[in-house]
Z-matrix of the N, CA and C atoms (Angstrom, degrees):
N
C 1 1.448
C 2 1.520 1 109.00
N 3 0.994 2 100.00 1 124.91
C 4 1.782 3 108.01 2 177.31
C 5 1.840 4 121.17 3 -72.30
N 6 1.271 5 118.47 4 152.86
C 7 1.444 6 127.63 5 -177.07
C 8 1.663 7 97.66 6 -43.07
N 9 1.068 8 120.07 7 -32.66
C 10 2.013 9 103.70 8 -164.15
C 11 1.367 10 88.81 9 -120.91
N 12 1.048 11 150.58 10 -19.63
C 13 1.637 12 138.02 11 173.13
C 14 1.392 13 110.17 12 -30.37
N 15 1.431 14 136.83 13 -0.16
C 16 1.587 15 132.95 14 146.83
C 17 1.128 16 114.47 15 -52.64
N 18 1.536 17 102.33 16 -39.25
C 19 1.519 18 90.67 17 -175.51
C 20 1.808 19 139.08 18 -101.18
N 21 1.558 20 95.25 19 18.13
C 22 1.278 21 105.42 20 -171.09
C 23 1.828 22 99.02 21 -108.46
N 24 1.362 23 141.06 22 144.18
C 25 1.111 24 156.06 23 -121.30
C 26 1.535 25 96.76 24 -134.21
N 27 1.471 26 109.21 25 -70.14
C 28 1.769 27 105.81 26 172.02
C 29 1.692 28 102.60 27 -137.45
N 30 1.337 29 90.96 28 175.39
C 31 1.640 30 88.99 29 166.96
C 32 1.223 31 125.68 30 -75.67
N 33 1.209 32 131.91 31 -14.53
C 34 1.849 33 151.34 32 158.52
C 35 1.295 34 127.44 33 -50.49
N 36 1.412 35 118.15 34 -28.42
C 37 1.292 36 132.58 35 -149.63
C 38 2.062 37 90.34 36 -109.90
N 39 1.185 38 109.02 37 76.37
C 40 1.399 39 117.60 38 158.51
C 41 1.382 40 115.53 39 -33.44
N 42 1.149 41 116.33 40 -56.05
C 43 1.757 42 122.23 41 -150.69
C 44 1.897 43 97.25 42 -84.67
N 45 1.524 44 108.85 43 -5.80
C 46 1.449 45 92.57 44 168.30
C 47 1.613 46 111.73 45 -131.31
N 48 1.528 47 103.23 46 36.49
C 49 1.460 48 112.21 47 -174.79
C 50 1.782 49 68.10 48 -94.23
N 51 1.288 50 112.35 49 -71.65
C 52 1.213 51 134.65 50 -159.62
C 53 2.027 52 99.42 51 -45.10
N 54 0.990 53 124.72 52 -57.92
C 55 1.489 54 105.15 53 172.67
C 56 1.694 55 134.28 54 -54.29
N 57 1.624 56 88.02 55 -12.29
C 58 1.557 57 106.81 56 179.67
C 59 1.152 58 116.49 57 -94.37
N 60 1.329 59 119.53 58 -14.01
C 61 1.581 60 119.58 59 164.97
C 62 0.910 61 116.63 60 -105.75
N 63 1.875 62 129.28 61 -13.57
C 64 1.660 63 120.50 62 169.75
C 65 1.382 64 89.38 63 -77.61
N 66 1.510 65 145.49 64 -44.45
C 67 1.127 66 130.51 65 173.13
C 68 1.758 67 133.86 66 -20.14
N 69 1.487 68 78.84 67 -66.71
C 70 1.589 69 99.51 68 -174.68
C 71 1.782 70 108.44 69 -67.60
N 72 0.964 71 123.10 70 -44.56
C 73 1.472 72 149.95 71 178.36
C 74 1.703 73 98.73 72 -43.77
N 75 1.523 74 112.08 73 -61.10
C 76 1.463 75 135.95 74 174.23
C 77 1.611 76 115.93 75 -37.78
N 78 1.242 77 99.72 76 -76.16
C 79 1.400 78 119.60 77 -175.21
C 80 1.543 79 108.20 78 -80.22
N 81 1.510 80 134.68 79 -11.53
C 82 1.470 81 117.73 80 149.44
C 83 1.064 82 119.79 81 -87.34
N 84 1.504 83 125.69 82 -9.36
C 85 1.257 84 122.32 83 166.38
C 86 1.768 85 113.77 84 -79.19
N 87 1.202 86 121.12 85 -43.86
C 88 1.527 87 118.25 86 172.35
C 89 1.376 88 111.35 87 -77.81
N 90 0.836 89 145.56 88 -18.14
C 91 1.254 90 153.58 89 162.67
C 92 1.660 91 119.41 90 -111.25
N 93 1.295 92 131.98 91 57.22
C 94 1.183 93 138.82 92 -171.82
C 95 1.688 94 128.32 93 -69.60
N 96 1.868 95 96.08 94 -21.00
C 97 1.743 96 105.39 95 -179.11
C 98 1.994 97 97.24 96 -80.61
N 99 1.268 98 120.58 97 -27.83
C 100 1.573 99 119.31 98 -161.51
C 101 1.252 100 106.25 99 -66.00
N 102 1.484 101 104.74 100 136.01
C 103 1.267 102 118.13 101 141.17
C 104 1.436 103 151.78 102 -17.97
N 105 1.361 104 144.74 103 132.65
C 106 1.449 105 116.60 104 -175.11
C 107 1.231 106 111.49 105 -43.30
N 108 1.282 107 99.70 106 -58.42
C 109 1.549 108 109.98 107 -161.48
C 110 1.564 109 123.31 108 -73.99
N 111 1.789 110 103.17 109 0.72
C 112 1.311 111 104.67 110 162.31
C 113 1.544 112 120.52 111 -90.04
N 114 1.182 113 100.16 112 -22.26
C 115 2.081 114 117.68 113 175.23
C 116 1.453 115 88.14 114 -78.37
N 117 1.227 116 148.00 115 -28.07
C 118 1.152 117 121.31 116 -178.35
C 119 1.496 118 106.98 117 -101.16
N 120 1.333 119 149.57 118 -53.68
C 121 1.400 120 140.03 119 169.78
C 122 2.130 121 98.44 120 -38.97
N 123 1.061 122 116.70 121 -43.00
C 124 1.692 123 103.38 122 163.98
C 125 1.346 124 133.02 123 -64.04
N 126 1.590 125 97.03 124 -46.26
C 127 1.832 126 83.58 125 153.32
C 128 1.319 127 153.58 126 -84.51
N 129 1.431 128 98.56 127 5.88
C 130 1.454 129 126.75 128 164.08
C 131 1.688 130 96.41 129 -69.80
N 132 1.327 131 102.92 130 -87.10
C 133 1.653 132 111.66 131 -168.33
C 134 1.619 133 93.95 132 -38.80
N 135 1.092 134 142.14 133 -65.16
C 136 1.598 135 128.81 134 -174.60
C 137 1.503 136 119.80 135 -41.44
N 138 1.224 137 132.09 136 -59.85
C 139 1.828 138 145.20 137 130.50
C 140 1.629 139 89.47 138 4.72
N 141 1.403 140 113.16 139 -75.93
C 142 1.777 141 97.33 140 -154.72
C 143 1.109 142 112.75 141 -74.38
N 144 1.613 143 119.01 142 -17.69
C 145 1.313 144 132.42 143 -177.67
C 146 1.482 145 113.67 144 -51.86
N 147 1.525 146 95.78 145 -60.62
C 148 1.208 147 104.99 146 176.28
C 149 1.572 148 113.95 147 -95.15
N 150 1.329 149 132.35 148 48.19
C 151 1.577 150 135.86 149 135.83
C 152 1.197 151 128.60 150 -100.84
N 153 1.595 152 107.94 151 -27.60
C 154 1.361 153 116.54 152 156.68
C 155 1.584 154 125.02 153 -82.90
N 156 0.981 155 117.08 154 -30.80
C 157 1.142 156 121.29 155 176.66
C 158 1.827 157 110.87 156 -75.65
N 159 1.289 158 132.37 157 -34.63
C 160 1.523 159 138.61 158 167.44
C 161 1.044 160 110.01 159 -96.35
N 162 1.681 161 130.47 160 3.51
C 163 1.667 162 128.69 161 163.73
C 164 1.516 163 103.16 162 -45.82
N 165 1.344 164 147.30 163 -21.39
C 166 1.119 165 132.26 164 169.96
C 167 1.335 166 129.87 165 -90.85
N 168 1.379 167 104.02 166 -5.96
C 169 1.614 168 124.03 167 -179.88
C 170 1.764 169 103.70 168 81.64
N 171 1.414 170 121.80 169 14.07
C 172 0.914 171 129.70 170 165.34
C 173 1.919 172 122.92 171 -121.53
N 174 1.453 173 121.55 172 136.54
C 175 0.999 174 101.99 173 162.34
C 176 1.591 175 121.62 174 -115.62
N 177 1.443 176 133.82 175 127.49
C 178 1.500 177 152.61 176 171.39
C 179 1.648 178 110.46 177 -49.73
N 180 1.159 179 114.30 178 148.29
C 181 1.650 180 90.63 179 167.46
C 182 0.952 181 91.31 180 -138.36
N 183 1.744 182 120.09 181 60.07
C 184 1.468 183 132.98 182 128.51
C 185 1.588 184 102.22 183 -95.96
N 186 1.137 185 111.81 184 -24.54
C 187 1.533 186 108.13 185 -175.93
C 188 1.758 187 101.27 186 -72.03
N 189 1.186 188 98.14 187 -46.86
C 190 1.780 189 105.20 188 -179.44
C 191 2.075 190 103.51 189 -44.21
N 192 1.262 191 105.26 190 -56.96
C 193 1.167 192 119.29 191 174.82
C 194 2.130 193 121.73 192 -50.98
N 195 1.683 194 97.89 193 -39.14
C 196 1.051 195 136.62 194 176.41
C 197 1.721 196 103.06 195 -49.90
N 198 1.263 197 125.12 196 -64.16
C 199 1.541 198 162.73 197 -124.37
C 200 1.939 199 71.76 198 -109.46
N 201 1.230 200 127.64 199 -89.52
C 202 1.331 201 110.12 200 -170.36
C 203 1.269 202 144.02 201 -36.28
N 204 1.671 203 97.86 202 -44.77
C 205 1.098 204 120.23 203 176.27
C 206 2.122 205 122.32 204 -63.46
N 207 1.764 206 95.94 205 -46.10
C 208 1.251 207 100.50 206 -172.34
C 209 1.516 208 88.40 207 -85.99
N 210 1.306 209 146.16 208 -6.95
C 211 1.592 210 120.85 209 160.19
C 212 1.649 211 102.06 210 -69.36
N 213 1.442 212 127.71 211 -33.39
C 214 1.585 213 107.41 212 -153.55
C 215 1.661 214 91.58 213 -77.58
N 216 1.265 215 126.18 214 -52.86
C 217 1.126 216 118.78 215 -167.82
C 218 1.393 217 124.82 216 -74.35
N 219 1.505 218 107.57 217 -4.20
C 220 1.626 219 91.52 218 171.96
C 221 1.416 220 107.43 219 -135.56
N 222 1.170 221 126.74 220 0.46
C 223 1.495 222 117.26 221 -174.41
C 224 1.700 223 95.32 222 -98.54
N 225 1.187 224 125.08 223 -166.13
C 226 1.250 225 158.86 224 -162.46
C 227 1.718 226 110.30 225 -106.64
N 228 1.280 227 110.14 226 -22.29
C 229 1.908 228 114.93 227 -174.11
C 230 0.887 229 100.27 228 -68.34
N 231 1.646 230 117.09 229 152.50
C 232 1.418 231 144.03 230 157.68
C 233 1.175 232 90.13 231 -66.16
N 234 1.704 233 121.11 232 165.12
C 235 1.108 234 168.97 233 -148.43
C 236 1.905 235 78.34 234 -83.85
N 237 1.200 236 121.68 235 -107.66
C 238 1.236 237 139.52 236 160.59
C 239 2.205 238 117.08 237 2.77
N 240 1.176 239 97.93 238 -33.93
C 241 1.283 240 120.52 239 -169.04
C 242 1.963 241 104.28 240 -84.58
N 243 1.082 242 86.39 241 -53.01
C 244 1.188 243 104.71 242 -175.72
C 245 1.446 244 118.02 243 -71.40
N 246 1.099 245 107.67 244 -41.07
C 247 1.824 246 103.67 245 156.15
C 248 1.159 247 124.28 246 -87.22
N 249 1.304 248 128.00 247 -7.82
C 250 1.174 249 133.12 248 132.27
C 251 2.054 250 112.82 249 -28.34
N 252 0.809 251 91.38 250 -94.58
C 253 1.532 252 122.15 251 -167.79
C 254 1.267 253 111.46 252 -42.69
N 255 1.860 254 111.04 253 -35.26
C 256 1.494 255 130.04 254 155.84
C 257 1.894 256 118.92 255 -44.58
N 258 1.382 257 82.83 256 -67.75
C 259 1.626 258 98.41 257 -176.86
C 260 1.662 259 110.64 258 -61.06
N 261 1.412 260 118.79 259 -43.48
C 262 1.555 261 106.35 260 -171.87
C 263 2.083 262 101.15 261 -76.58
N 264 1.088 263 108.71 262 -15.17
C 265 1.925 264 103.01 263 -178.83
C 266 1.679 265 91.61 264 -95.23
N 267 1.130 266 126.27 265 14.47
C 268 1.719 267 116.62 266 176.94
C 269 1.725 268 99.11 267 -113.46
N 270 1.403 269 107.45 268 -27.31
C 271 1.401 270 101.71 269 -175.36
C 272 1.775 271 127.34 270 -119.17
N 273 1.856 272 84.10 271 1.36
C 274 1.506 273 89.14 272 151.14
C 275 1.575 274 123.37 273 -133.78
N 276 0.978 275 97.00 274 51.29
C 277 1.953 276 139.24 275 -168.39
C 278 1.320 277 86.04 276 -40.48
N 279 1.031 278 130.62 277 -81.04
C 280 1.541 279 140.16 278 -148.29
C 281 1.305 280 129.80 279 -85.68
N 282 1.744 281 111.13 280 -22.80
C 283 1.350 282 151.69 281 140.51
C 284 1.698 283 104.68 282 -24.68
N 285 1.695 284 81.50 283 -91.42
C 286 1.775 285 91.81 284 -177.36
C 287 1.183 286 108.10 285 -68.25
N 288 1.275 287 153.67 286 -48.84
C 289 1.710 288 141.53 287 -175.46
C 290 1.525 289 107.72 288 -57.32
N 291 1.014 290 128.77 289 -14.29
C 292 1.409 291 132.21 290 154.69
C 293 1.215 292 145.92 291 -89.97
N 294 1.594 293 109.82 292 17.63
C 295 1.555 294 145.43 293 174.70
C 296 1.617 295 109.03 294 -105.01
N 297 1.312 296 141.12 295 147.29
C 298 1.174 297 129.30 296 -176.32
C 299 1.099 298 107.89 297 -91.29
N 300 1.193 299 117.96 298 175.18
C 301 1.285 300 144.13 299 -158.47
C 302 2.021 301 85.91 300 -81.07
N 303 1.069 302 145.24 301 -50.83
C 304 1.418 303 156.94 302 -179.88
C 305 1.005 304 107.34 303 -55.65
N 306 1.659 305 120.73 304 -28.43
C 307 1.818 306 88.21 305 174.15
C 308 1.331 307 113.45 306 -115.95
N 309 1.421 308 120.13 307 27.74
C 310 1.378 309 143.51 308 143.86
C 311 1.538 310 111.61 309 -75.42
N 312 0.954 311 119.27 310 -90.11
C 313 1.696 312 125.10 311 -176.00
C 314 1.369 313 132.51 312 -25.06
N 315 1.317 314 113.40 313 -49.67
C 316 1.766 315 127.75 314 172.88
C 317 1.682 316 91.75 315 -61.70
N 318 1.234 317 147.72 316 -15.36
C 319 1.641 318 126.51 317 -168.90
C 320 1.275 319 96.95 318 -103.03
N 321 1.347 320 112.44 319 -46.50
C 322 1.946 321 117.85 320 177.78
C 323 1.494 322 117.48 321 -53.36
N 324 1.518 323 113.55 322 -34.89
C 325 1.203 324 121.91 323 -173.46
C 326 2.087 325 105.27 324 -82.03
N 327 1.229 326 99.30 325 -7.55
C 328 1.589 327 89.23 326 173.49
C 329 1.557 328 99.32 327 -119.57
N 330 1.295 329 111.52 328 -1.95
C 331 1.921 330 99.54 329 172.96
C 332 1.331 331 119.36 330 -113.56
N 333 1.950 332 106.46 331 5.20
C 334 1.516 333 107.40 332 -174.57
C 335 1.325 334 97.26 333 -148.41
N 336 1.725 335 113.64 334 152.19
C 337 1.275 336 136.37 335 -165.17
C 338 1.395 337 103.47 336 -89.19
N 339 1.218 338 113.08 337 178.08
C 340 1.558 339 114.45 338 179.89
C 341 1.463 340 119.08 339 -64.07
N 342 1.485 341 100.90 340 -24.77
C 343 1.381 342 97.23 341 -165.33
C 344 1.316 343 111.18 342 -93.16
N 345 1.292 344 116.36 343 -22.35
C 346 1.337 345 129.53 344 161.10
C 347 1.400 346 122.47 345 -53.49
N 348 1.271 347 110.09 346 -51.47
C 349 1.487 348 116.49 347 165.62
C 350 1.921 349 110.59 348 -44.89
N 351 1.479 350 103.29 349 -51.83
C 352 1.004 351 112.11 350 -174.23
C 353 1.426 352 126.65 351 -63.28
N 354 1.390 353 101.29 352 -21.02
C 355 1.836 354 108.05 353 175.28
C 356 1.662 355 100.34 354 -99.31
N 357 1.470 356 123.74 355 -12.52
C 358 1.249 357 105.87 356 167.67
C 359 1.840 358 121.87 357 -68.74
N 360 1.938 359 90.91 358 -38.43
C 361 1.364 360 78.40 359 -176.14
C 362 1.616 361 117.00 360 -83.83
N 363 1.631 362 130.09 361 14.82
C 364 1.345 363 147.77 362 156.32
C 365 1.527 364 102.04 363 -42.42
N 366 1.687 365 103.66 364 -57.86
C 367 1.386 366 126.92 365 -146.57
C 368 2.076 367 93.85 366 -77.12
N 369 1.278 368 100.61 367 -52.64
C 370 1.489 369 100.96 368 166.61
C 371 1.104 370 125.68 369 -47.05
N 372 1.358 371 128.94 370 -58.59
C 373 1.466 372 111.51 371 154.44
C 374 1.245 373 135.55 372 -14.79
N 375 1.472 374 99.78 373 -80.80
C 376 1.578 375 122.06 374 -159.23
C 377 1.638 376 91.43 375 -81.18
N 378 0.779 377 135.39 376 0.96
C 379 1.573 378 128.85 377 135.26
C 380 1.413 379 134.70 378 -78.03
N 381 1.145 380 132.82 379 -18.69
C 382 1.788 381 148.05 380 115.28
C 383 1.170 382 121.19 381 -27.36
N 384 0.939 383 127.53 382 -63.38
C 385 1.400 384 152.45 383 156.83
C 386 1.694 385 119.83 384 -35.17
N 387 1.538 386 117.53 385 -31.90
C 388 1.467 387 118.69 386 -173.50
C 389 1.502 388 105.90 387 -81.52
N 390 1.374 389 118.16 388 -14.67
C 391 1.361 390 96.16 389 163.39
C 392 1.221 391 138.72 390 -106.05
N 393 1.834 392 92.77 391 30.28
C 394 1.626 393 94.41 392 177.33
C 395 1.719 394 119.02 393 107.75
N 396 1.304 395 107.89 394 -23.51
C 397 1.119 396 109.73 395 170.64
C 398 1.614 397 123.06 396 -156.82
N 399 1.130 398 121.79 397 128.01
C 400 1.704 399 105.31 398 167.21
C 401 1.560 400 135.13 399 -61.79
N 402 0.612 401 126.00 400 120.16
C 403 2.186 402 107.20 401 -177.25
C 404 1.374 403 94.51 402 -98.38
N 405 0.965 404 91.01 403 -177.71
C 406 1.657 405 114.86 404 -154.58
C 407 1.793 406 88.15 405 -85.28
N 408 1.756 407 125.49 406 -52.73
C 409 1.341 408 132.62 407 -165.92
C 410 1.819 409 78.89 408 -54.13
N 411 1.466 410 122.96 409 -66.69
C 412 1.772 411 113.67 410 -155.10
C 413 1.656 412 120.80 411 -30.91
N 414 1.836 413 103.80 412 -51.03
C 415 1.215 414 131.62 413 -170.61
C 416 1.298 415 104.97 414 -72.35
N 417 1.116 416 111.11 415 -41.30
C 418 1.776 417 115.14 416 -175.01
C 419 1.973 418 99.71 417 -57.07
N 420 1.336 419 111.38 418 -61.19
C 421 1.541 420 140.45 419 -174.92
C 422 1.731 421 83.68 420 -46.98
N 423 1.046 422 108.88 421 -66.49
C 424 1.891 423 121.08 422 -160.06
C 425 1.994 424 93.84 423 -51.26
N 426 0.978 425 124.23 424 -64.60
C 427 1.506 426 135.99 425 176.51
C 428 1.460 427 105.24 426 -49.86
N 429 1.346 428 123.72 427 -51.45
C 430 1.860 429 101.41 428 171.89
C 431 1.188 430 139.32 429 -55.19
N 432 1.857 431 86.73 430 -33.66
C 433 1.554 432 120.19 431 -178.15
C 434 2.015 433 105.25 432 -59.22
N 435 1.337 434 99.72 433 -36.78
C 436 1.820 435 108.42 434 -160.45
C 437 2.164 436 74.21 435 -79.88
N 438 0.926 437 117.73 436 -76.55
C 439 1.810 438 120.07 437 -171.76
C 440 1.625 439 89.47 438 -20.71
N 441 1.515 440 128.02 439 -57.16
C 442 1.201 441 111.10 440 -143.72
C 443 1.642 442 93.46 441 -78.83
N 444 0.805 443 99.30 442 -53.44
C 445 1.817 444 102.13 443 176.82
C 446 1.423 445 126.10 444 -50.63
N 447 1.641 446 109.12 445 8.66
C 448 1.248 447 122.30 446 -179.24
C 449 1.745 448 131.68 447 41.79
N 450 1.577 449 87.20 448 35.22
C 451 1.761 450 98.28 449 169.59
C 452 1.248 451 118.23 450 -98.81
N 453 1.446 452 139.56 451 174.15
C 454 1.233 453 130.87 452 -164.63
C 455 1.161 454 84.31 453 -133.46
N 456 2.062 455 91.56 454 155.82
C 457 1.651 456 114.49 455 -149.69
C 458 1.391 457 96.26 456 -64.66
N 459 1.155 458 171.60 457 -17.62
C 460 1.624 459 173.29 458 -132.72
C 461 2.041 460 64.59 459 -106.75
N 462 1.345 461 142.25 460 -102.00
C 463 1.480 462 142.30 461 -152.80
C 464 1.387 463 92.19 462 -27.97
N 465 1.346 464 151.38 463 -56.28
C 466 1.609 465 155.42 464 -151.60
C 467 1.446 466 76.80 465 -80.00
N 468 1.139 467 141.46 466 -91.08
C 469 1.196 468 143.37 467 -84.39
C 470 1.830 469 76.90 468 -110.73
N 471 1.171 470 137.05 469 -47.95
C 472 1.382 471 125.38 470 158.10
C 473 1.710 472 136.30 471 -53.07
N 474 1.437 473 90.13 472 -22.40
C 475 1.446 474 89.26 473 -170.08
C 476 2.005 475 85.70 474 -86.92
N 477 1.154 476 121.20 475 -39.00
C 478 1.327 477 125.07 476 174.67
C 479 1.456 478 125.93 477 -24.16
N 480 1.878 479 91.98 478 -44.05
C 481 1.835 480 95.72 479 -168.93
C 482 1.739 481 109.65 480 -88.75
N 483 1.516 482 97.20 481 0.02
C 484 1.634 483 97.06 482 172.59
C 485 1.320 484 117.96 483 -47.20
N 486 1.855 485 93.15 484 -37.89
C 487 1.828 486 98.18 485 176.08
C 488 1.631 487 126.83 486 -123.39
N 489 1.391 488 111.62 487 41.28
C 490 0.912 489 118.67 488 -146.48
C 491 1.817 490 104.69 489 -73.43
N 492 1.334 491 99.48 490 -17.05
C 493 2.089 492 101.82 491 173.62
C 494 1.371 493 81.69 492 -76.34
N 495 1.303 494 173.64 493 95.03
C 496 1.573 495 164.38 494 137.20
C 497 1.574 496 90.06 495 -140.58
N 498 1.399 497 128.40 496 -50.99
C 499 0.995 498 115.63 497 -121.23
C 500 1.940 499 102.29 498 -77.06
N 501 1.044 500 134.97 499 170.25
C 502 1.348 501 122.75 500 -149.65
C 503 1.706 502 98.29 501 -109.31
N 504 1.611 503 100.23 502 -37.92
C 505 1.640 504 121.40 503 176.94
C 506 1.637 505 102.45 504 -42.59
N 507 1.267 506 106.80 505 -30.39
C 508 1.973 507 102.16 506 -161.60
C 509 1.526 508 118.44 507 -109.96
N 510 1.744 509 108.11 508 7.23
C 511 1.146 510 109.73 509 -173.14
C 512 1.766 511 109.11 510 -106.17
């Protein structure tokens, strides 16, 4: 099984062999020193980036702005990494928000710790959040995302109040 075969569905389905190798292609080319398993915990985190961030079928480019910011301050990426990781979930937006939440989660959960999980889904938020408001679709998306990552709702429900003046449910 190959490094991105998460993300391909069957062997039939051309049009997502093909996102799985401009994928992979992408992120070893901008990132050329990483690891498999660091091109893949990045193209995971890019995937969620962009499900929460196109959960509305729209993308903000405060959220774009959003997405940088809540990787520098809460994830683990270098400087370099992080716009990395920005740029490939901005330009395969529609790609990855149209992959499930399942074939993201099972790779994060063996290349990242709890707490990591836990500042990603910080970072999900407050990327919901950059344009001003949460909707109900972001939060809903953000809560499958914490199930798949196998944290318990107290992780949602904390990482939640990071933005809790955002949130759209309370206004």
């Amino acid at each position: 099984m190959g490094l991105f075969d998460i993300f391909k569905f069957s062997d039939n389905n051309e049009q997502e062999k093909a996102v799985s190798s401009r994928l992979e292609h992408k992120l070893r080319q901008l990132l050329p020193n990483s690891s498999d398993s660091e091109l893949l915990k990045n193209a995971c985190i890019a995937g969620l980036l962009a499900r929460v961030a196109y959960a509305d079928m729209k993308i903000d480019p405060q959220e774009i702005i959003g997405m940088q910011k809540a990787l520098t301050q809460w994830s683990e990426l270098d400087p370099a990494q992080v716009e990395v990781v920005t740029t490939v979930a901005v330009e395969e937006m529609v790609e990855l928000a149209g992959i499930e939440n399942h074939r993201y989660c099972p790779s994060l959960n063996e290349l990242m710790n709890n707490d990591q999980k836990y500042n990603l889904l910080k970072s999900l938020f407050n990327i919901a959040a950059s344009d001003g408001s949460v909707e109900s679709v972001e939060a809903e998306e953000i809560r499958l995302i914490c199930q798949g990552l196998l944290l318990e709702h107290k992780h949602f429900i904390s990482a939640q109040a990071t933005v809790i003046e955002f949130l759209a449910a309370l206004k």
